[in-house]
N, C-alpha and C positions, 0 to 999 in steps of 0.2 A: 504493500500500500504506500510505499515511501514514494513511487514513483509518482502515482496519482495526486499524493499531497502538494510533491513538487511541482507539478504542473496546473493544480489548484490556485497553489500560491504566485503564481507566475501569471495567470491570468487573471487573479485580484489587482496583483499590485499593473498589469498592462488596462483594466479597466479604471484605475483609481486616476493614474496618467494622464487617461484622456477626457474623462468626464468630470473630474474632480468634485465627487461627490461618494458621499457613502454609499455601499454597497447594502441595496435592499432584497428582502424575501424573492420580489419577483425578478430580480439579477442573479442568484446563486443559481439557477435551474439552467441558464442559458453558460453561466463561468463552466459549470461542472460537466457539460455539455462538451465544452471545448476542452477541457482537457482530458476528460475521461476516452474522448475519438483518440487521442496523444497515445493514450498508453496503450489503448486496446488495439494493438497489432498483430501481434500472432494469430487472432483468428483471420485476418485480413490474409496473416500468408499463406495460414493452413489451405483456406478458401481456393487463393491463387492457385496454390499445388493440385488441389482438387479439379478444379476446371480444366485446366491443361492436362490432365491425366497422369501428371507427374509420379502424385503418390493419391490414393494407389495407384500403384502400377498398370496403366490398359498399354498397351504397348500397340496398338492399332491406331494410336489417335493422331499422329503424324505418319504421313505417309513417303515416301523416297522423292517427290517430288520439292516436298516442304523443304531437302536439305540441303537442293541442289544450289539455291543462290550460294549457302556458306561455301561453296568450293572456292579457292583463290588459285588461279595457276598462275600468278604475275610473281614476279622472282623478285625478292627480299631484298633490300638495300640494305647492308650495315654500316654502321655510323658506330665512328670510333669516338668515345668523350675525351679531351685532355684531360689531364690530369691536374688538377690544381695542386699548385704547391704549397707546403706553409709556410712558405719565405715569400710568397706573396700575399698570403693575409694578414702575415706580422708585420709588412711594409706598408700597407694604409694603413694611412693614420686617419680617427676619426676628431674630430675636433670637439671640446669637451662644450662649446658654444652652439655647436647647430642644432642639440636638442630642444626643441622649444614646450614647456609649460603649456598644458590645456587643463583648465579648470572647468568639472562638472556645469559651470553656470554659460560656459564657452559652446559646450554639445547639445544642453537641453533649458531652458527657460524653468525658474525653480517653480514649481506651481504655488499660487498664494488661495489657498482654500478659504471660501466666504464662512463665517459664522454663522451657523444655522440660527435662524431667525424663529422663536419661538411664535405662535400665534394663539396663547390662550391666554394673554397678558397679566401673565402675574410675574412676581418680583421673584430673582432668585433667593432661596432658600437659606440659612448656615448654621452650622451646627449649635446650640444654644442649651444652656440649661434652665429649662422653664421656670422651675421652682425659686433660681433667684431670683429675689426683689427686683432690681430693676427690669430682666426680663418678663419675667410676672406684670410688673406693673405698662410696662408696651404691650403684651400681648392682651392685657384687658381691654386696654384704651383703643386698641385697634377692633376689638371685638363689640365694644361699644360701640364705635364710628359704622360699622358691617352693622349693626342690627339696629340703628338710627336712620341708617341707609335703606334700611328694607321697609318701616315704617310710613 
């Protein structure tokens, strides 16, 4: 399964790239789509072998005519490679300047992800201990204002 995760996570983070947005319920069915095709090969070549009659073995499903184009009667060239020496690759020199620096921000624009924007308007939340006095005494006073409100 390590493949499939890999290819999971590969296609979260190429969807997160482009859409820059969090990844919802109705996204994971199409991510896991594409990468579960990824791993699932071997029935792909089992399939392959099958059809062509490879395995099993029918041995009638190509016929003598099928092997005639691979014939070659045209006579071989050989080509001899030099030989490289290592007195010629210890002779260039590379210069420790022509390396040039590319910085992540150089290949790809860094994406700036919006803050999701809440729409049920309320205040964020923080951790508090009710029971002391002063928060006691804000959470009344607001509780008051809400049921003044509803009045």
């Amino acid at each position: 399964m390590s493949a499939l995760k890999t290819y999971y996570s590969e296609e979260i983070r190429i969807f997160l790239r482009a859409n820059q947005r969090a990844v919802t319920h109705f996204d994971i069915s199409e991510l896991f789509g594409r990468a579960y095709l990824k791993v699932q090969t071997g029935e792909r070549a089992v399939k392959g072998f099958a059809v062509t009659g490879l395995y099993p073995v029918r041995r009638n499903v190509f016929t003598e005519d099928d092997y005639l184009a691979a014939e070659d009667n045209s006579e071989h060239k050989e080509t001899e490679d030099e030989p490289v020496l290592r007195e010629q690759i210890q002779n260039e020199e590379t210069s420790p300047g022509s390396e040039t620096l590319v910085l992540p921000e150089d290949i790809m624009k860094i994406p700036n992800l919006k803050k999701k924007q809440s729409n049920r308007g309320r205040k964020s939340g923080k951790a508090k201990i009710i029971t002391s006095t002063p928060n006691k005494d804000e959470l009344e006073a607001s509780i008051s204002i809400s049921n003044n409100k509803k009045k």
